[in-house]
N, C-alpha and C positions, 0 to 999 in steps of 0.2 A: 560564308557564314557572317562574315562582317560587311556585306551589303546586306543581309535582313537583320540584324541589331542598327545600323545607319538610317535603314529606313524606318524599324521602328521609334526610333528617335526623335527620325523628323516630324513624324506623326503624332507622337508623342508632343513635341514642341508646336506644330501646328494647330493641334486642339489646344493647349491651353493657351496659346497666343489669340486665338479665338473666343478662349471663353472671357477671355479680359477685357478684349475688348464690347465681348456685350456687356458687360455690365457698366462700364463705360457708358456706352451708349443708353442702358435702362438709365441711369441717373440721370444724362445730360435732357431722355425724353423727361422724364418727371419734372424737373426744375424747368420744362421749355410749357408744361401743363399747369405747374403755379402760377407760371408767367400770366399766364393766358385766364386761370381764375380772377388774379386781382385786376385785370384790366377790364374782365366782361361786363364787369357791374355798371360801369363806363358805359363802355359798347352798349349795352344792353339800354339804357336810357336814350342815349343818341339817335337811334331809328325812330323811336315814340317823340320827340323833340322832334324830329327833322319832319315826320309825318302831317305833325300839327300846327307847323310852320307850312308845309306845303299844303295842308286842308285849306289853311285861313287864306291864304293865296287863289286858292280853289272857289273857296265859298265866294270872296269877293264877286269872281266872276262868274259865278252862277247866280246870282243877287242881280248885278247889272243883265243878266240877262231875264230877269224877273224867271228860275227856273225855281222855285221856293220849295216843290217838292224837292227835288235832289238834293237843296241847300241844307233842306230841315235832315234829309235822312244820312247827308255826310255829315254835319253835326252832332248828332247822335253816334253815328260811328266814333267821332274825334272826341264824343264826352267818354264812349265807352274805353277807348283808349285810353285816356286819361284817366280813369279810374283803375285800369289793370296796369300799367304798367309807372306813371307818375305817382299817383296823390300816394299811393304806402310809402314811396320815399320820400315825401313832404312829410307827411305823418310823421317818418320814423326821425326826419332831421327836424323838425319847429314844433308843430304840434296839431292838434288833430282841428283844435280851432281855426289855427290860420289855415290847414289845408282846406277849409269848409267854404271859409269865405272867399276862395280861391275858386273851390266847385259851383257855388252858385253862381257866378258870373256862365261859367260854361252851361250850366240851365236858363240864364233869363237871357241868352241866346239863343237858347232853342227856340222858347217864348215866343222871342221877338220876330224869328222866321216864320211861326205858325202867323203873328199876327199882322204878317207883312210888312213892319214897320222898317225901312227900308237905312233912317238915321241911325236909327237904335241899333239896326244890326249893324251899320258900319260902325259904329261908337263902342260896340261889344264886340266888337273884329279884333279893333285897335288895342283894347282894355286886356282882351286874355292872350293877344300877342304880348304886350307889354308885360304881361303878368307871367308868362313863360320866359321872358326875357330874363324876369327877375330872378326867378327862382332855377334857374339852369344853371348861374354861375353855384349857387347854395347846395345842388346836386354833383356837381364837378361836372357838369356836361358844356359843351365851346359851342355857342349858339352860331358865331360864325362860321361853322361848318353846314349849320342846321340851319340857316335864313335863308 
């Protein structure tokens, strides 16, 4: 009789030493999922920076290779880009002005591919790199991960 009270015991002592520890563990996941919110935001700009950095690297050499359609329609890609995942957070940090004059450069690129001007697109390569340059430190995103 007192090996089945012993063993109820330990049974007893094993589930609740189990149920401790999940809860334990439900906290440590919760606080490892906050974790992970405040840094997505980050994350989340970083791919769209690194993309558009790698586009303009792109286009260069699809320009020297006089290939204008593909240059025009990866441009487009990287204006679309830009608008979904960059300019609301220009918007939401300066303002909706300076995000504008920010986006028309990324159109009078496109422009300038349909109209093969070949200076202009390198001069509007250079202008909205530089221009992602700027505004990346303003977003918290480290461009030199992203060049």
């Amino acid at each position: 009789m007192s090996k089945k009270i012993l063993i109820t015991i330990m049974g007893t002592l094993l589930t609740l030493s189990v149920a401790g520890c999940g809860n334990t563990l439900n906290n440590n996941e919760l606080n490892a999922q906050s974790d992970y919110k405040m840094t997505y935001a980050k994350r989340s700009l970083s791919k769209p920076f690194a993309d558009m950095f790698y586009g303009f690297r792109l286009m260069d050499k699809l320009i020297a290779k006089e290939d204008y359609a593909a240059a025009k329609t990866l441009s487009r890609n990287l204006d679309d880009e830009f608008h979904d995942a960059i300019l609301p957070s220009i918007i939401a940090k300066k303002s909706k002005t300076f995000a504008n004059g920010i986006d028309e450069k990324y159109d009078e690129l496109t422009e300038a591919i349909s109209k093969k001007d070949k200076s202009q697109i390198h001069e509007l390569i250079v202008l909205n790199r530089n221009n992602l340059k700027e505004i990346a430190p303003m977003l918290g995103v480290s461009v030199l991960s992203t060049e």
